[in-house]
C-alpha positions in Angstrom: 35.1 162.3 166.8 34.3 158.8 168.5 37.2 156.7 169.3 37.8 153.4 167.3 37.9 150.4 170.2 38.4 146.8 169.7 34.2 146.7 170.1 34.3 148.4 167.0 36.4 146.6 165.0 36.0 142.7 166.2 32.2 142.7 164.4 34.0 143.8 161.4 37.0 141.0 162.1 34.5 138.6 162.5 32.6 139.1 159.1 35.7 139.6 156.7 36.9 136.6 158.3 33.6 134.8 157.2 33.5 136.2 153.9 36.8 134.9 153.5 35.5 131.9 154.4 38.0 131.4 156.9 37.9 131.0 160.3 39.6 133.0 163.5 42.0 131.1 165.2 41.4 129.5 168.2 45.3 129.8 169.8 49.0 130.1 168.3 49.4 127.0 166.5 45.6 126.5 164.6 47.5 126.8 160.9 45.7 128.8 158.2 43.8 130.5 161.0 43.2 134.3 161.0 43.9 136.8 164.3 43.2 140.1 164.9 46.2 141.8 166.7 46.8 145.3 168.2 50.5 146.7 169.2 50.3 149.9 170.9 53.9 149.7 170.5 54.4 148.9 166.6 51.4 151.8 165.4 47.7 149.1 165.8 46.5 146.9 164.3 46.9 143.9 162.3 45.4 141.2 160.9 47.6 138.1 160.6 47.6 134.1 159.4 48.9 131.8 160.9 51.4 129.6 159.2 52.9 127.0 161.0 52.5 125.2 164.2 54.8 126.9 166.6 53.0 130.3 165.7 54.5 131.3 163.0 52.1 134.3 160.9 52.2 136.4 157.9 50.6 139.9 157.8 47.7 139.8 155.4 48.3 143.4 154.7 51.3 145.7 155.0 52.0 147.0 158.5 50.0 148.2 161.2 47.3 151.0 160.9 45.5 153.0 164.0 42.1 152.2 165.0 39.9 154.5 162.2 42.1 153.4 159.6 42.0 150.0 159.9 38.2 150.0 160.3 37.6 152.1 157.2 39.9 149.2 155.5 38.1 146.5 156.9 34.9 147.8 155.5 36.4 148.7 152.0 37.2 144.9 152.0 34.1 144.1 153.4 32.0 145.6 150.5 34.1 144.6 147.8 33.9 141.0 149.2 30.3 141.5 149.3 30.0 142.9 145.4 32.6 140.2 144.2 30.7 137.4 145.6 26.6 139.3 144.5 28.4 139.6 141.5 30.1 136.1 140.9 26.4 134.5 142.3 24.3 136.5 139.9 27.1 135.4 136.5 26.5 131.7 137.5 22.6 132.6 138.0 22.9 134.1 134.1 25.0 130.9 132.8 22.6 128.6 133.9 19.2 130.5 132.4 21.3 130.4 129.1 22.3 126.4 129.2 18.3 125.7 130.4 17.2 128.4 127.5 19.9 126.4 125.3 18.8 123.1 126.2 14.9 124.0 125.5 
């Protein structure tokens, strides 16, 4: 079984951020920024928020989770991100054919 690395999971950091449409924060105090933290110590990883400007965060989710369980996560969120948004974008696609059919 491979082992999960931060190689594996930054890609998939980087594009729940994005369909968040958030953005990764550049240091401690960039408020409303997400980060992607790991703890060997406290049981992995993390994805956090930052709140305030002296660094203070908020877990997005509960706790920490090892490597392959966080990924698996991250791509569950991913994908239902991805269907809410192909969803949401083909409903407004639908409205708008009805109002130009109305309007005809």
């Amino acid at each position: 079984m491979k082992r999960i690395t931060k190689s594996d999971i930054e890609p998939a950091f980087r594009a729940w951020v994005y369909l968040m449409d958030g953005r990764i924060a550049a240091s401690y105090n960039d408020v409303g920024g997400y980060s992607l933290t790991h703890s060997t110590v406290y049981g992995g990883w993390s994805i956090e928020q930052i709140t305030n400007g002296t660094g203070g965060v908020r877990q997005v989710h509960y706790g920490r989770m090892p490597g392959r369980q966080f990924l698996d996560a991250l791509q569950l969120a991913i994908a239902s991100l991805r269907d809410y948004q192909n969803s949401r974008s083909y409903a407004e696609k639908l409205m708008a054919d009805s109002q130009r059919v109305a309007t005809a």
